[in-house]
C-alpha positions as CSV (number, residue, x, y, z in Angstrom):
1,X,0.3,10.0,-85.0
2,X,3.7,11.2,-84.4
3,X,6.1,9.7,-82.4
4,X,5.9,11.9,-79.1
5,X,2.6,12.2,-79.5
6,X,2.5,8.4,-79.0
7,X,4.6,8.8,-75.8
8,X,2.5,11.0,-74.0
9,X,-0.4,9.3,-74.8
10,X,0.2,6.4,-72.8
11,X,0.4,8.0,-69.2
12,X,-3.1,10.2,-70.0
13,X,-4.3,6.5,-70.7
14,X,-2.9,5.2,-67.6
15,X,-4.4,7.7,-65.3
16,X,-8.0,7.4,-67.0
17,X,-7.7,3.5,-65.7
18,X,-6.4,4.0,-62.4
19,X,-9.8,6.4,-61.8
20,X,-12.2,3.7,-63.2
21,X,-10.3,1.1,-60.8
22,X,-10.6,4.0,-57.8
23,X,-14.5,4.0,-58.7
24,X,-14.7,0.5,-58.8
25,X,-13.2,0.1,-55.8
26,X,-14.9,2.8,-53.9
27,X,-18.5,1.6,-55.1
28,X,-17.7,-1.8,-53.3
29,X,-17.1,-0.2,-50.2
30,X,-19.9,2.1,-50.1
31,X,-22.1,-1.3,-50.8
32,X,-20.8,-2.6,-48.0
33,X,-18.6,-5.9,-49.7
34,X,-15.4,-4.5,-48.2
35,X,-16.8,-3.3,-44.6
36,X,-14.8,-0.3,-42.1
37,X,-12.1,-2.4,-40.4
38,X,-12.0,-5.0,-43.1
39,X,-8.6,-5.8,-45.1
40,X,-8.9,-6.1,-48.8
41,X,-8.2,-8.9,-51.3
42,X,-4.4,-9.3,-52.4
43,X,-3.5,-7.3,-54.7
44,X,-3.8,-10.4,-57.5
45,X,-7.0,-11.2,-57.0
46,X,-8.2,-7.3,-56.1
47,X,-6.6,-6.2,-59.9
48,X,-8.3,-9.1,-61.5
49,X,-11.6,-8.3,-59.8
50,X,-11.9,-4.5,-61.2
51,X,-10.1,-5.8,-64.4
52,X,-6.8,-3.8,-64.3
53,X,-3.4,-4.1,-64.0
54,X,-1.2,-4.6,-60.8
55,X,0.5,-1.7,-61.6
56,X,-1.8,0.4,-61.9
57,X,-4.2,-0.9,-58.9
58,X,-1.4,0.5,-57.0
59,X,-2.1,3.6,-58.1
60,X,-5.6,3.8,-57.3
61,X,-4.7,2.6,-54.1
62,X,-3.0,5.6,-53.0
63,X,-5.0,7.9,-54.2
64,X,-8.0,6.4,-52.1
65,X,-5.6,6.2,-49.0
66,X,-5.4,10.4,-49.7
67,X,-9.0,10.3,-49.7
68,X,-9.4,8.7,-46.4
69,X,-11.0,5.6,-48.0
70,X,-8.1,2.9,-47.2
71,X,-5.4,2.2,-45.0
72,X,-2.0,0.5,-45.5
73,X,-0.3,-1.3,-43.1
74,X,3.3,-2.6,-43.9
75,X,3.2,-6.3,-44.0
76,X,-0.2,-6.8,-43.8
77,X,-2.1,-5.1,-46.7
78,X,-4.7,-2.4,-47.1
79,X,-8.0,-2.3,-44.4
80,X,-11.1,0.1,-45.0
81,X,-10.8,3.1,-42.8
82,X,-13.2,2.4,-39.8
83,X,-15.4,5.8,-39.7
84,X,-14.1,8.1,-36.5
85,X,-17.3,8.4,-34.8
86,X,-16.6,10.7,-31.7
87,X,-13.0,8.8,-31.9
88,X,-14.2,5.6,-30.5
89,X,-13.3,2.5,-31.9
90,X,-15.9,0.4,-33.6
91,X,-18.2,-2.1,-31.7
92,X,-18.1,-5.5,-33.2
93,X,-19.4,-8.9,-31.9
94,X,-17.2,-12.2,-32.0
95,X,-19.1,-13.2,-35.5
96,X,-18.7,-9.8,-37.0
97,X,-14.8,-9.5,-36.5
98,X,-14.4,-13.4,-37.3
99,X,-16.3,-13.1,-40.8
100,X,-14.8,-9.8,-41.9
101,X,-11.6,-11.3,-41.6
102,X,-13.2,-14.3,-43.8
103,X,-12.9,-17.0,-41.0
104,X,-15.4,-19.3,-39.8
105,X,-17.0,-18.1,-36.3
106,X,-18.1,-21.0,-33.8
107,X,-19.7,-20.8,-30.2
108,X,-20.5,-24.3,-27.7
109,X,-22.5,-23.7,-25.1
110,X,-20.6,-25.3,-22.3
111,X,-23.2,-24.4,-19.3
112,X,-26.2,-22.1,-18.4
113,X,-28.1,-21.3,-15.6
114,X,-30.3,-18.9,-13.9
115,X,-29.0,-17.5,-10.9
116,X,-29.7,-14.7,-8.4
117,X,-27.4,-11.6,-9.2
118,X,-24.8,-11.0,-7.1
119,X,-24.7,-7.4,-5.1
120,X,-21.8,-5.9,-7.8
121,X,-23.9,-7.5,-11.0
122,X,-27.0,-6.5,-9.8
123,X,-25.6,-2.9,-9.5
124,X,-24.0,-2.8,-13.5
125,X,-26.9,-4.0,-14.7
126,X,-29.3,-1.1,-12.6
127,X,-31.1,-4.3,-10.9
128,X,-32.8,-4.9,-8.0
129,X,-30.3,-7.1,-5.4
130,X,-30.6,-10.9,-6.0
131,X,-32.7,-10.2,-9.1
132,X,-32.6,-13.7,-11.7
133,X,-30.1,-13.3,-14.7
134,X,-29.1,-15.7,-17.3
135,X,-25.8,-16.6,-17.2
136,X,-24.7,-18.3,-19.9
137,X,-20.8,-20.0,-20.4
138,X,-19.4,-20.5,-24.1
139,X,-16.3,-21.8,-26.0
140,X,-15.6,-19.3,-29.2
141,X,-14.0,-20.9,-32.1
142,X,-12.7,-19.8,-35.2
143,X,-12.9,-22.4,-38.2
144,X,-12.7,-25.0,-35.1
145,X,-10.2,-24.2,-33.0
146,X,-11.2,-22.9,-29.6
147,X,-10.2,-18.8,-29.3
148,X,-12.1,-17.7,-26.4
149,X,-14.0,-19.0,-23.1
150,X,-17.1,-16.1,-23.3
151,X,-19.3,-15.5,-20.1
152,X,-22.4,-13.4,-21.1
153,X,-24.6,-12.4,-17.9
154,X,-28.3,-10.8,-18.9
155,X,-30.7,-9.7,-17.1
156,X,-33.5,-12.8,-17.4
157,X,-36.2,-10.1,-17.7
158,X,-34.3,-8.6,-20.4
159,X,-33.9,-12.4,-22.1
160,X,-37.7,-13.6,-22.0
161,X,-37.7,-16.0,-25.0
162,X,-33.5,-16.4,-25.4
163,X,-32.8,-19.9,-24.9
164,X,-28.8,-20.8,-24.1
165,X,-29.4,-23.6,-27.3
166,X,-29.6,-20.4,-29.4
167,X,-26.3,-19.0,-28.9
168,X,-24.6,-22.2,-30.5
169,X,-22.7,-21.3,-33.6
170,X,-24.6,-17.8,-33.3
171,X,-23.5,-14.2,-32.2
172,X,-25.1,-12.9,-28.8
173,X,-25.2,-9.4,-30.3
174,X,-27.1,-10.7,-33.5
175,X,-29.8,-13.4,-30.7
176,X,-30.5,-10.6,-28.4
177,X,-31.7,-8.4,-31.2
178,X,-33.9,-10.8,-32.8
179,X,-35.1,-12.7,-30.2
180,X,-35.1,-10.5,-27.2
181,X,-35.1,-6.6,-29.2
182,X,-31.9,-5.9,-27.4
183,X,-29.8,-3.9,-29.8
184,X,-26.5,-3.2,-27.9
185,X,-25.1,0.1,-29.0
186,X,-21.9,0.5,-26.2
187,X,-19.7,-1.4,-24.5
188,X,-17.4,-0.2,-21.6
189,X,-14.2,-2.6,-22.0
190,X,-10.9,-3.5,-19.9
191,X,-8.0,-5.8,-21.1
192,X,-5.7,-7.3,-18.6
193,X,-3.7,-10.2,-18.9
194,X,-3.6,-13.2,-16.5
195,X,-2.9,-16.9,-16.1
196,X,-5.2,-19.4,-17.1
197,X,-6.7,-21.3,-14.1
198,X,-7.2,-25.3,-14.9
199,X,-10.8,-25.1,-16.1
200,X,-10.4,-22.3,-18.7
201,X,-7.1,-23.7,-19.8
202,X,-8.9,-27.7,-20.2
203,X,-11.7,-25.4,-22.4
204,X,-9.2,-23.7,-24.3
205,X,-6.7,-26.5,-25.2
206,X,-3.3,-25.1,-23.4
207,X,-1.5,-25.5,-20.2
208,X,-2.7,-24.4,-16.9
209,X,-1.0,-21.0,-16.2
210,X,-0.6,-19.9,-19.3
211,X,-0.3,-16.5,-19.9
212,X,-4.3,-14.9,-21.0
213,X,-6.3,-12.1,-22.0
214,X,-9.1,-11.2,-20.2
215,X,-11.7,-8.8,-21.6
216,X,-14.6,-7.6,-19.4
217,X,-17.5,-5.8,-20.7
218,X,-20.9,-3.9,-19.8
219,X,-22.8,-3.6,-23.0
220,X,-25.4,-1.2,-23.2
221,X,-28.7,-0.6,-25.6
222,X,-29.6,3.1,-27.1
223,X,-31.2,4.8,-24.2
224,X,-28.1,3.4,-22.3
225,X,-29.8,1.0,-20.0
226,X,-26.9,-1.6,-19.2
227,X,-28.3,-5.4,-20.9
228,X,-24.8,-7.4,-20.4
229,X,-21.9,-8.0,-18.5
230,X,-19.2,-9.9,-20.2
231,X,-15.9,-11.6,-19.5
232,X,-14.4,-13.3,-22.7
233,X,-10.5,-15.0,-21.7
234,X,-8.7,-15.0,-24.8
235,X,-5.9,-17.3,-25.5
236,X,-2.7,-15.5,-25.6
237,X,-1.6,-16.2,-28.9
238,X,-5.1,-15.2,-30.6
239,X,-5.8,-12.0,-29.5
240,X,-4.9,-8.7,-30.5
241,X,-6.5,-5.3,-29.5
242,X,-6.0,-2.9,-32.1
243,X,-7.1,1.0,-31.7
244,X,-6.6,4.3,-33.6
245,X,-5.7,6.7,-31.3
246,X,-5.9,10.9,-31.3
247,X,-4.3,13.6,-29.5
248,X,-7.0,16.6,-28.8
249,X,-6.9,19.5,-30.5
């Protein structure tokens, strides 16, 4: 083999690799192991895993970001493209955020009760005034340290069978699904910030005043029938609301 011959060789080679490591990577998304949303491996231990090079990982890298398969963000890596379904941004519970992002999702139950629904609950949930719900007060942690205080309301004749024991160390999305057959499918959400008051800053381990995010939510199931009201308070310094947003055509 001549000498240029060897020379051009090398890049034909190089490409043929970067493909199979594109392949590779993009069957692992479609099974699911690297989820919409999620952020990849470092690069180290995502070249090692498809058995290539740094170099040339990079490569197949890009050329899935072209494809609409990947996403870089400077500083922080490559994340899966989260599918654009009618632009909205992709519903996720506590325990489905926490363990793409490989972190350990908690939840204490720190009281429950059932209650008569006030005039303005009893009106986002389509209920009958003063009908019973479930009210249900959590503290969210992730790999032990408290995140979140999380008040879930629900309907008590939407919960027949959920018991407040049940939603220790488990996801309220995932519980009302197996136990009640609640699959929420939508959930109408505000952010604001505010101060924390003395109970939900004793709960969340900092000062009283200190600067929160509240998120409030009506969850709905398929057919649209509101099943949950939420309010989750979010420590300032572990929250972030991230969104892709659109212009119309």
């Amino acid at each position: 083999m001549s000498e240029h011959a060897t020379a051009t060789a090398a890049p034909r080679q190089l490409g043929r690799t970067a493909a199979r490591a594109k392949d590779a990577i993009r069957e692992l998304i479609e099974a699911g192991v690297f989820e919409p949303g999620q952020k990849l491996p470092g690069e180290r231990e995502l070249a090692e895993r498809v058995s290539v090079s740094r170099v040339v990982l990079r490569d197949a890298l890009a050329s899935l970001e072209r494809d609409g398969l990947l996403e870089s963000s400077p500083w922080r890596g490559w994340f899966v493209t989260a599918p654009h379904m009618a632009e909205r941004v992709a519903l996720q519970s506590f325990t489905e955020m926490a363990l793409a992002r490989g972190l350990r999702p908690g939840a204490r139950v720190h009281r429950s009760e059932v209650r008569p629904a006030s005039l303005g609950e009893a009106g986002s949930l389509a209920l009958a005034p003063a009908s019973p719900v479930l009210e249900v007060h959590r503290v969210r942690t992730l790999d032990e340290v408290p995140i979140c205080y999380d008040v879930s309301i629900i309907p008590a004749q939407r919960a027949v069978g959920l018991e407040p024991e049940m939603l220790e160390d488990a996801s309220l999305y995932g519980t009302l699904e197996s136990v009640c057959g609640l699959r929420v499918v939508r959930s109408d959400y505000t952010v604001r910030a505010e101060a924390a008051d003395e109970a939900i800053a004793a709960a969340l381990g900092i000062a009283a005043g200190a600067p929160v995010l509240v998120g409030e939510e009506t969850a709905s199931e398929l057919s649209g029938t509101p099943v949950l009201l939420g309010r989750v308070t979010y420590r300032h310094d572990a929250y972030e609301f991230q969104a892709t947003l659109y212009r119309p055509n």
